[in-house]
PyMOL commands that place a pseudoatom at each C-alpha (Angstrom):
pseudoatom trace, name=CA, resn=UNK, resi=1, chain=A, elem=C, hetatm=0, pos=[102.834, 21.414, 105.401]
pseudoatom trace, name=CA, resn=UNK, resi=2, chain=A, elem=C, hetatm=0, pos=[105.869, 23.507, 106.228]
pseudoatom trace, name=CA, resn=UNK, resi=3, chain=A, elem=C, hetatm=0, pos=[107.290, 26.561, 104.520]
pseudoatom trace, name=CA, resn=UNK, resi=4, chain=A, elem=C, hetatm=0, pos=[110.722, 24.347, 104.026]
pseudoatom trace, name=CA, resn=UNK, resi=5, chain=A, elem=C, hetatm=0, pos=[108.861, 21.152, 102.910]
pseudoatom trace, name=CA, resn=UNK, resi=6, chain=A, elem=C, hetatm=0, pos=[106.990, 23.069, 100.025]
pseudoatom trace, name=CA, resn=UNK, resi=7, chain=A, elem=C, hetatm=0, pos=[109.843, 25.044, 98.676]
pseudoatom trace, name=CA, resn=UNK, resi=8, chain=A, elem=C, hetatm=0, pos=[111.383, 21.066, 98.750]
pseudoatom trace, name=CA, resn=UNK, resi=9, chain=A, elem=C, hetatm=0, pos=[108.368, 19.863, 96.481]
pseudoatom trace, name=CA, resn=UNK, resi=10, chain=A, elem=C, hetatm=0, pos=[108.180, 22.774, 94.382]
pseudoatom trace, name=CA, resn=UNK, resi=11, chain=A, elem=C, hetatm=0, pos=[111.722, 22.371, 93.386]
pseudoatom trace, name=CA, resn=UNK, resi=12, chain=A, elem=C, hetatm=0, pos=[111.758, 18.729, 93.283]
pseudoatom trace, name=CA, resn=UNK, resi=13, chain=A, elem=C, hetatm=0, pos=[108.805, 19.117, 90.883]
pseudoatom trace, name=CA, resn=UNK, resi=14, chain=A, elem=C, hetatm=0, pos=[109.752, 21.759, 89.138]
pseudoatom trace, name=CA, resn=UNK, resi=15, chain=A, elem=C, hetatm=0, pos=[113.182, 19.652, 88.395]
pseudoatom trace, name=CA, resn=UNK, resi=16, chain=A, elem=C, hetatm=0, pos=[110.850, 16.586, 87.477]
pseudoatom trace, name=CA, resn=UNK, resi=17, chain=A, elem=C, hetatm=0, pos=[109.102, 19.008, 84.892]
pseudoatom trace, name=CA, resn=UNK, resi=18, chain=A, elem=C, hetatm=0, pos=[112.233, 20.266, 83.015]
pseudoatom trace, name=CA, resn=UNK, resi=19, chain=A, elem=C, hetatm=0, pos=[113.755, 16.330, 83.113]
pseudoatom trace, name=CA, resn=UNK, resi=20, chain=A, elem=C, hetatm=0, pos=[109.977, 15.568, 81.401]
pseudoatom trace, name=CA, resn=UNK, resi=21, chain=A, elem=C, hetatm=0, pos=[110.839, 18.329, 78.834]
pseudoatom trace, name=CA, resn=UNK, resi=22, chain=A, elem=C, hetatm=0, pos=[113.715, 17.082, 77.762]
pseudoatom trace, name=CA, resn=UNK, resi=23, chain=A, elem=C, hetatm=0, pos=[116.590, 18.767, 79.905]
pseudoatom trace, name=CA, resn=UNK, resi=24, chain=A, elem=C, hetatm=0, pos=[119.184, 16.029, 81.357]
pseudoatom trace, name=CA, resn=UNK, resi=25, chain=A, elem=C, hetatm=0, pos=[121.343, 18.879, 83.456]
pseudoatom trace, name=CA, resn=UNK, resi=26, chain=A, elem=C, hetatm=0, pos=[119.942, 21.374, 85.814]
pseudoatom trace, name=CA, resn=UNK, resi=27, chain=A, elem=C, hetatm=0, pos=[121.584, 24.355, 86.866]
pseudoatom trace, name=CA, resn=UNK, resi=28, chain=A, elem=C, hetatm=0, pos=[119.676, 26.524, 90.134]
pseudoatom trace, name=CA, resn=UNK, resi=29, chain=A, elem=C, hetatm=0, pos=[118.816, 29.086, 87.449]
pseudoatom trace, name=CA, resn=UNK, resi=30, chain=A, elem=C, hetatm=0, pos=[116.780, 26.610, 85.499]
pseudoatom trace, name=CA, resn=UNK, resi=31, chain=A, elem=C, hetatm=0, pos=[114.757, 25.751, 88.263]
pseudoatom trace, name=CA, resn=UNK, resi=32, chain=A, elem=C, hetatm=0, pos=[114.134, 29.955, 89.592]
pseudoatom trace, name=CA, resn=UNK, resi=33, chain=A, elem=C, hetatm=0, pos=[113.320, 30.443, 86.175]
pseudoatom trace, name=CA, resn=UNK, resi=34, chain=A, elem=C, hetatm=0, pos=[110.712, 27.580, 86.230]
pseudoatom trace, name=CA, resn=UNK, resi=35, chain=A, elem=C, hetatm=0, pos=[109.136, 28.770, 89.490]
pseudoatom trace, name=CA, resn=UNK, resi=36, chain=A, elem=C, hetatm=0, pos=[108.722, 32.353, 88.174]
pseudoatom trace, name=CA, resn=UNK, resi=37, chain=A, elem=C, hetatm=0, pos=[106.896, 31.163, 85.428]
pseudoatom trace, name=CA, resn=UNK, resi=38, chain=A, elem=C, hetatm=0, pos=[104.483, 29.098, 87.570]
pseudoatom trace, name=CA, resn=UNK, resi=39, chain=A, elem=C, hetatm=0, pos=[103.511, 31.693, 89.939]
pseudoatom trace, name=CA, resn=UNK, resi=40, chain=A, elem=C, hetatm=0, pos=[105.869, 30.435, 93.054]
pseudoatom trace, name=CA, resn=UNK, resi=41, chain=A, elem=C, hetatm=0, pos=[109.229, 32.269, 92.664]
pseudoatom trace, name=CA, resn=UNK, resi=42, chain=A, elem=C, hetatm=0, pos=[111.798, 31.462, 94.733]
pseudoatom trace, name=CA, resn=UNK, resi=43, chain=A, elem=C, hetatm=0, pos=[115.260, 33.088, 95.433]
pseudoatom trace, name=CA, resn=UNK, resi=44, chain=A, elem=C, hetatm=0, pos=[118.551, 31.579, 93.975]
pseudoatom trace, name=CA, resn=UNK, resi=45, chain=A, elem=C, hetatm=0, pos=[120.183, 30.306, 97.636]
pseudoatom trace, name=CA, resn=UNK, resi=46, chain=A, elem=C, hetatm=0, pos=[116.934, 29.476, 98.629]
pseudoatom trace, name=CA, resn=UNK, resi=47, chain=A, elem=C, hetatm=0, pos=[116.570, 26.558, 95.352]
pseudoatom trace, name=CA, resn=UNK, resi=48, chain=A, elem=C, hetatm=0, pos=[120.193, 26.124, 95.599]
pseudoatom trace, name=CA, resn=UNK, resi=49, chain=A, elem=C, hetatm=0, pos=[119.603, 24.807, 99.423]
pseudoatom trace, name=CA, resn=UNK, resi=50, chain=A, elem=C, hetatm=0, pos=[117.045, 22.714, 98.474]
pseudoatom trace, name=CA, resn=UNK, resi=51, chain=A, elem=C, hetatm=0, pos=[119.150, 21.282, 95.880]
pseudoatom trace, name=CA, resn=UNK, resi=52, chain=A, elem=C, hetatm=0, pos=[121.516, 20.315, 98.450]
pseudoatom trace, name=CA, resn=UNK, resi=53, chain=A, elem=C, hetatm=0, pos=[118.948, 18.709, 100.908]
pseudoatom trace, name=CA, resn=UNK, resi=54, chain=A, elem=C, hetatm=0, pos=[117.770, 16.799, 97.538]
pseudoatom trace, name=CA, resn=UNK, resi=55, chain=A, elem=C, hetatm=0, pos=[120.889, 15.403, 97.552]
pseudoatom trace, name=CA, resn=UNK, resi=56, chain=A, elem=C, hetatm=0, pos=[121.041, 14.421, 100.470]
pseudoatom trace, name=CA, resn=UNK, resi=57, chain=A, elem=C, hetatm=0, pos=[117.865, 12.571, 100.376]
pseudoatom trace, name=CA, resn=UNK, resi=58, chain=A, elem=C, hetatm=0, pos=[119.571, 10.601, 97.291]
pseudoatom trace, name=CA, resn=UNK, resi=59, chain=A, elem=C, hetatm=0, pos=[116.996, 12.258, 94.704]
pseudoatom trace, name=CA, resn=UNK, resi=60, chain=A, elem=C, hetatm=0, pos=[119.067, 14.199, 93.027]
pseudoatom trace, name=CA, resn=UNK, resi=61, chain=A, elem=C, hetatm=0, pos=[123.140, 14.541, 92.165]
pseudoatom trace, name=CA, resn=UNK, resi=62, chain=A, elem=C, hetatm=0, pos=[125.814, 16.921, 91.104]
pseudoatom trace, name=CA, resn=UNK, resi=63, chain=A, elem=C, hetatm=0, pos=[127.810, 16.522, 88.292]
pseudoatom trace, name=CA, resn=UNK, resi=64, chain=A, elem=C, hetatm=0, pos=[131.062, 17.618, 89.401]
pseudoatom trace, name=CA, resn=UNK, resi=65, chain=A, elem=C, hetatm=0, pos=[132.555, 18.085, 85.947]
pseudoatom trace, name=CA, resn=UNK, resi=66, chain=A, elem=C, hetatm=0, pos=[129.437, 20.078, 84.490]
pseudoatom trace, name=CA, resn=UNK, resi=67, chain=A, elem=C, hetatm=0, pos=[127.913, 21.748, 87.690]
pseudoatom trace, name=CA, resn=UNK, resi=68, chain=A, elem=C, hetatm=0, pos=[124.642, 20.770, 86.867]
pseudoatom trace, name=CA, resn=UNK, resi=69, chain=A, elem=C, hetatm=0, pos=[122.409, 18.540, 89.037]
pseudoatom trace, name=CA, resn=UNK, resi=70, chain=A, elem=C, hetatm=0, pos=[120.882, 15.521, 87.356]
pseudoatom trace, name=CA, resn=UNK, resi=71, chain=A, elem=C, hetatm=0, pos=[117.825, 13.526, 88.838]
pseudoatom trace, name=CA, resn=UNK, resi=72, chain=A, elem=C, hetatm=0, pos=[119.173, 10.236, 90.391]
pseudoatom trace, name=CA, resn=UNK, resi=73, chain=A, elem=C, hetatm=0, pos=[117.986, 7.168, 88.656]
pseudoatom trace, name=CA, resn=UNK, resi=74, chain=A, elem=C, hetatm=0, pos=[115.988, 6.033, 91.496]
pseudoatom trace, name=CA, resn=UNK, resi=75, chain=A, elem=C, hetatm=0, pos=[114.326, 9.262, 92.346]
pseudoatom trace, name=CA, resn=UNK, resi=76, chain=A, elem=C, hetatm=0, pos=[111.202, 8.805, 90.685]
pseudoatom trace, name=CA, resn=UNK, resi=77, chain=A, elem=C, hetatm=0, pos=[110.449, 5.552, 92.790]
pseudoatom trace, name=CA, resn=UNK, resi=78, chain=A, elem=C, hetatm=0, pos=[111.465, 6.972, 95.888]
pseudoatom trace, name=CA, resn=UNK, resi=79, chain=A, elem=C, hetatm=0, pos=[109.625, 10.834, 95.673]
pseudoatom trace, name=CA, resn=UNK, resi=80, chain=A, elem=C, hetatm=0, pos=[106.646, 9.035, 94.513]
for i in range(1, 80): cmd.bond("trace and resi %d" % i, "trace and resi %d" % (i + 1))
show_as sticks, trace
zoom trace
């Protein structure tokens, strides 16, 4: 597995994880703070890239009024 593809899966999970513990909006800080805890920490741009490649994929979306990311509704079908 790449370096780039498992900063992708920690994030996504880590996302998954905070979603699962009740948080609806996720900010990049959320998610370093997360990783830190775990073991696997990972710089702000470097989470905040990912976040943007998550997008991309259609897993994940910005709230332009908030700034927080939200997991798209059909993420969980299409990561698993």
């Amino acid at each position: 597995m790449s370096i780039e593809n498992r900063r992708t899966k920690l994030v996504f999970s880590a996302m998954e994880k905070l979603v699962a513990g009740g948080r609806a909006e996720i900010r990049p800080g959320d998610i370093t703070a997360a990783l830190r805890e775990s073991g696997t920490p990972m710089l702000a741009w470097e989470v905040r890239g990912v976040l943007s490649e998550l997008e991309t994929e259609d897993l994940i979306r910005l709230d332009a009024a908030s700034g927080a990311w939200l997991l798209a509704e059909e993420a969980s079908r299409k990561a698993g």
